[in-house]
N, C-alpha and C positions, 0 to 999 in steps of 0.2 A: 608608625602610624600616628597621623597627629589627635593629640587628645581632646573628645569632645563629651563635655558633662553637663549633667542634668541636673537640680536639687528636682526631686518628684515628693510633693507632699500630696501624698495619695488620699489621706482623710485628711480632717479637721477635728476628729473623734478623739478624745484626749481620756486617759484613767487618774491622770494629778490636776491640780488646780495649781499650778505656779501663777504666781499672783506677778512674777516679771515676764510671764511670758510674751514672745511679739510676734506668735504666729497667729496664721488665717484662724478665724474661725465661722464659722455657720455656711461653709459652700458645699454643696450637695457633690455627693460622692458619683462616679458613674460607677454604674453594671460593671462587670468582671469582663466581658464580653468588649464592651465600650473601651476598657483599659488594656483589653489585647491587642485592642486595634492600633490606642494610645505606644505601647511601647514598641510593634512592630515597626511603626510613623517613624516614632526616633529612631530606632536602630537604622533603618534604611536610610535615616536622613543622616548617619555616620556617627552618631549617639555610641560612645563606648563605654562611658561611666556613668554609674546613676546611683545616685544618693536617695535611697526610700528613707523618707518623713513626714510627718504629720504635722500637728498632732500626734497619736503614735502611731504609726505604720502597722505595726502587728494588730491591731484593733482593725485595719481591714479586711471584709474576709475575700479568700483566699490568694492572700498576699501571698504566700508559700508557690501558689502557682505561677506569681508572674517575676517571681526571683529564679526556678526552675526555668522556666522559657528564658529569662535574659542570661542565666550562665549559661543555656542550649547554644544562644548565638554571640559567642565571645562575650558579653558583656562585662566588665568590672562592677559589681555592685557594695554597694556600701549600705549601712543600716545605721540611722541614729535613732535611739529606743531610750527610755526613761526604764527601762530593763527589769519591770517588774512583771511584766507577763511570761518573760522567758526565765524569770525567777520561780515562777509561784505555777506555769503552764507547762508540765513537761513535752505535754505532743507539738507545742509550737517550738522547743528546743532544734525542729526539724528546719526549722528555717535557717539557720548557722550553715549548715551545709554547704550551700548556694552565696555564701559571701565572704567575700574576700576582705573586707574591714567592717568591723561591728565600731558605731561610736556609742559610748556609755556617757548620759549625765549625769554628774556629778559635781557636787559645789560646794559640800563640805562634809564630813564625816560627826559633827553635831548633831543630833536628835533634834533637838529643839531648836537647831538653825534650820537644819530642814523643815521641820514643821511649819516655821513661819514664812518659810519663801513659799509653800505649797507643797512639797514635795511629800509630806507626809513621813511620821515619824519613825517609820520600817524601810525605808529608802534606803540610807546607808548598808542595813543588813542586807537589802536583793539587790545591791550593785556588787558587794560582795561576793552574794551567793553565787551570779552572774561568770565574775571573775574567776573564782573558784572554778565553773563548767567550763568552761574557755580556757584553763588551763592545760596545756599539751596540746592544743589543738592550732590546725595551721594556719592562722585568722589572725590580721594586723589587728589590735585592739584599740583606741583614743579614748581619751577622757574629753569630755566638754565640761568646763568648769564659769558660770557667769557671776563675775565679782560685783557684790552689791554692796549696800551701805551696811546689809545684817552679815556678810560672812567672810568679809574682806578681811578681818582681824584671825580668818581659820584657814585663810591660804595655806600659810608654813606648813602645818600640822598634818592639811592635806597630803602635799606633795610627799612629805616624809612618811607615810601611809602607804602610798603606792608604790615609791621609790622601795622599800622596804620588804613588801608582800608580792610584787608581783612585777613580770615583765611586760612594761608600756611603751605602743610605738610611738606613740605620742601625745602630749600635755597640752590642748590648747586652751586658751585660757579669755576667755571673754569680756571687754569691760560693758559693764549692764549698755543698752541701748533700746530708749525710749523708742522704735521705730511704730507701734502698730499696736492697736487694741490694748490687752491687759497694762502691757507693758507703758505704752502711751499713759493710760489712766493711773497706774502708780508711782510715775516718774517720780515724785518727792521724795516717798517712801526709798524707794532704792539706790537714785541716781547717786555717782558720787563723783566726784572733783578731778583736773587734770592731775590736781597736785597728788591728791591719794592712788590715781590709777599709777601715775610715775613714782611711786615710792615702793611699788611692791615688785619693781624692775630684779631689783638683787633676786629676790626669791625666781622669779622667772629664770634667771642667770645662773640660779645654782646649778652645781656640777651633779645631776641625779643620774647614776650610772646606769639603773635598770628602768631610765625614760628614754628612750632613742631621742626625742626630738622638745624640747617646751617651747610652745609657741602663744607671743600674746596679738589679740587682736581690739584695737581700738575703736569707735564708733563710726571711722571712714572706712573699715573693712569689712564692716557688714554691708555694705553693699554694693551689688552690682557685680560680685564675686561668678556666682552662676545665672542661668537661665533657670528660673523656676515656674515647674509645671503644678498647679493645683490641682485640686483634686473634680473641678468641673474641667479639666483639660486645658485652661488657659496657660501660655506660656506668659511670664512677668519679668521684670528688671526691676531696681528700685534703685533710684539715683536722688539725692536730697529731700532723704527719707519720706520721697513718696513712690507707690507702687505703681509701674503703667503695666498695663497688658498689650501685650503687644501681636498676638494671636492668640489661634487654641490648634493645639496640638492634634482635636478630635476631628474637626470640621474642616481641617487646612491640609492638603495635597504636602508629598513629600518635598517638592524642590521649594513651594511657599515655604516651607520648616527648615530649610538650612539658610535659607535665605534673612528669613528675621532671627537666627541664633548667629550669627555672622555679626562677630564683634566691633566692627566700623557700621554696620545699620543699626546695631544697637542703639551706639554710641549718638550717632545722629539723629536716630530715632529717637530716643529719649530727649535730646536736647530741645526738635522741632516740632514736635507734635503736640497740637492737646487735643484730647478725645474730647468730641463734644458729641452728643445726642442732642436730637432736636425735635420737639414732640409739638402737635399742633395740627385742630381740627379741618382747617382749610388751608385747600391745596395751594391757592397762591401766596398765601404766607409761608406756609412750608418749604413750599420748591424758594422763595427770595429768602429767608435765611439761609438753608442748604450750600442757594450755589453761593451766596457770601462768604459761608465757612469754607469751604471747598478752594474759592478765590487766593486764601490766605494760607502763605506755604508753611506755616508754623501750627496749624492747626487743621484737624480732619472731621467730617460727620463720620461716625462710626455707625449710628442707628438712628432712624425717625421710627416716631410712633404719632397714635391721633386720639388715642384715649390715656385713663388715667391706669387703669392694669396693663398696658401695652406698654406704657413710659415704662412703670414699675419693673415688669419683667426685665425688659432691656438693661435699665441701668445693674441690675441684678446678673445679666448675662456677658453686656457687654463693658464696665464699671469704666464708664465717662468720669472725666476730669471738671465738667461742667453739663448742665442741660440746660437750653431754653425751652421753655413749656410756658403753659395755662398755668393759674395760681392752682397748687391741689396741696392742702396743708397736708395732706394724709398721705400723699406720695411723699412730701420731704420727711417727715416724720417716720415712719415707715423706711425709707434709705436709710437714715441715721440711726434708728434700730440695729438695723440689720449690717452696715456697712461701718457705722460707728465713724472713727477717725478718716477712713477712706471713703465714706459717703461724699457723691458730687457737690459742685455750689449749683446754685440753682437760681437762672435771672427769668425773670418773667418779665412777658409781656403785655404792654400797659393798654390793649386792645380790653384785658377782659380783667385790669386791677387797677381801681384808681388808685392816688397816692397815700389817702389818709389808711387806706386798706394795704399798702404795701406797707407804711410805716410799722403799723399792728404786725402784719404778719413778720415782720423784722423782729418786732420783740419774741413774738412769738418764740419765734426758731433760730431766731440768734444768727449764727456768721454762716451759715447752710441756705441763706439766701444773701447773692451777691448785689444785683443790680436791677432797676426797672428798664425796661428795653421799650425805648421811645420811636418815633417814626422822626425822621427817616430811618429803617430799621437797618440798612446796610453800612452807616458811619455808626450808630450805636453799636454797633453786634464787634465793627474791627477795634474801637477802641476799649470793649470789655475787655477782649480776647488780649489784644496789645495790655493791658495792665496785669493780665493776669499773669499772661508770660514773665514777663519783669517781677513779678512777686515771687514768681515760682523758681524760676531759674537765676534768680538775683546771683 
């Protein structure tokens, strides 16, 4: 059977504050109810592996239920947890059961390294603890380990920790990667050098008899690796470290779902597409940008809207690569809020901004607005789209 996986970050709910982290944050969770429907969708659409993550996964509730139904229908499931709830929770100890690989993070056995990546300074002890429970038991176990500029010098130490106490299927090993939110915004603090990441090769190499496998991975292999389903149901890619969405796994019929996880649509998809939203009060300007966008094989309307909470929501549901809209400083403000790094550009139309007022709202909000969109609107709109392309996929 050929293998088909998922990364499913079911919340965005987190109990540590890693200050490197590059996962989602602030997307509303669905109902229990919503996510049966979400994992049945995949299994039918030939879904056999599924990587539950978050933020942390056991912070959803009744996660236990939907690991239960996917071991009912064959499924291989996987768990990556910062392992303090199944530390410190004995009833949710119940969820091991139903998986066939738990991955454990961890990134150095220092207190006080931990402390300052976020991990907090009892971390070491409840991956421990963790280990300890999982011992005897019939469960592949991983370590996720992310090499940054605070713990790079505690690798060795690591490895000889594990290698020593306990049987690992496998070591993989992270080098930090700026892709997304936290992690984006502390790049300095963490990032570290080709030279430094190739120099901790030996350690990777070493011969650790009770690791089955060390595996490292560099900043081209975070991505693009799975199809990942968030936790409002969107399926995503991320290819030069930007995320598209490329459906939702709630709203989209089973053969739609094998159809965009199908790794040649991806691939192409990602390459030609930019999502554009396109918001605006009057229909004959709306319908003439539309079929413009539409016109242009590189680029798709995903959502119109005609008001400023209508935009809002969309870019929130549907997360455009750009929006043409009305000036609404409160709508861009507001996306960047909430979307941060993956908040759209945003060109407005010079119908309802003149230029001294686009220049202002420039300073304003800085690189979150791209272009003023002049009449004729149908060569302005293909050569925004035409630059952006080239900037994005350079």
């Amino acid at each position: 059977m050929k293998k088909r996986e998922v990364c499913w970050l079911i919340t965005t709910r987190c109990n540590q504050k890693c200050a490197y982290c590059h996962g989602f944050r602030n997307i509303p969770e669905l109902s229990l109810e919503e996510n049966k429907e979400v994992l049945m969708k995949l299994i039918r659409a030939g879904v056999n592996y599924i990587t539950f993550s978050g933020g942390e996964a056991l912070l959803y509730p009744n996660i236990i239920e939907l690991l239960k139904i996917a071991k009912q229908n064959g499924v291989k499931s996987k768990l990556i947890t910062n392992g303090s709830i199944i530390a410190n929770n004995e009833k949710m100890r119940e969820a091991i059961n139903y998986l066939d690989t738990i991955t454990l993070s961890l990134d150095t056995i220092n207190d006080d390294i931990n402390e300052q990546m976020g991990r907090g300074k009892n971390h070491f002890a409840e991956i421990k603890k963790v280990l300890d429970i999982l011992n005897g038991k019939n469960i592949r176990i991983k370590i996720n380990t992310v090499v940054t500029k605070l713990n790079i010098d505690y690798i060795e130490e690591l490895g000889e920790f594990l290698n020593s106490n306990y049987k690992i299927n496998e070591w993989r090993i992270f080098r930090f990667a700026p892709l997304r939110e936290l992690a984006k915004e502390n790049e300095e603090k963490f990032e570290i050098t080709d030279e430094q990441f190739e120099s901790t090769k030996e350690i990777f190499q070493k011969n650790y008899k009770n690791i089955g496998k060390v595996n490292y991975r560099d900043n081209d292999d975070m991505e693009s690796k799975y199809n990942l389903v968030t936790a409002n149901g969107n399926i995503v890619r991320t290819i030069n470290k930007k995320d598209v969405v490329i459906g939702n796994a709630l709203n989209q019929g089973v053969n739609e779902i094998v159809k965009i996880m199908n790794e040649d649509y991806n691939r192409n998809y990602l390459k030609d597409k930019i999502k554009v939203l396109v918001s605006y009060d009057n229909d004959n300007i709306l319908n003439r940008l539309v079929n413009t966008i539409n016109n242009i094989d590189y680029a798709e309307v995903v959502a119109t809207a005609k008001n400023s909470e209508e935009t809002f929501n969309k870019i929130m549901d549907k997360r455009p690569d750009m929006v043409f809209s009305k000036f609404d400083i409160n709508v861009i403000k507001k996306s960047e809020e909430k979307l941060e790094q993956n908040a759209p550009v945003f060109n407005l139309i010079e119908n309802d901004i003149g230029l001294k007022d686009f220049q202002n709202a420039m300073r304003v909000s800085g690189n979150k607005i791209n272009a003023l969109v002049r009449e004729p609107f149908e060569e302005r709109v293909e050569g925004i789209l035409k630059d952006y392309k080239e900037y994005i996929y350079k």
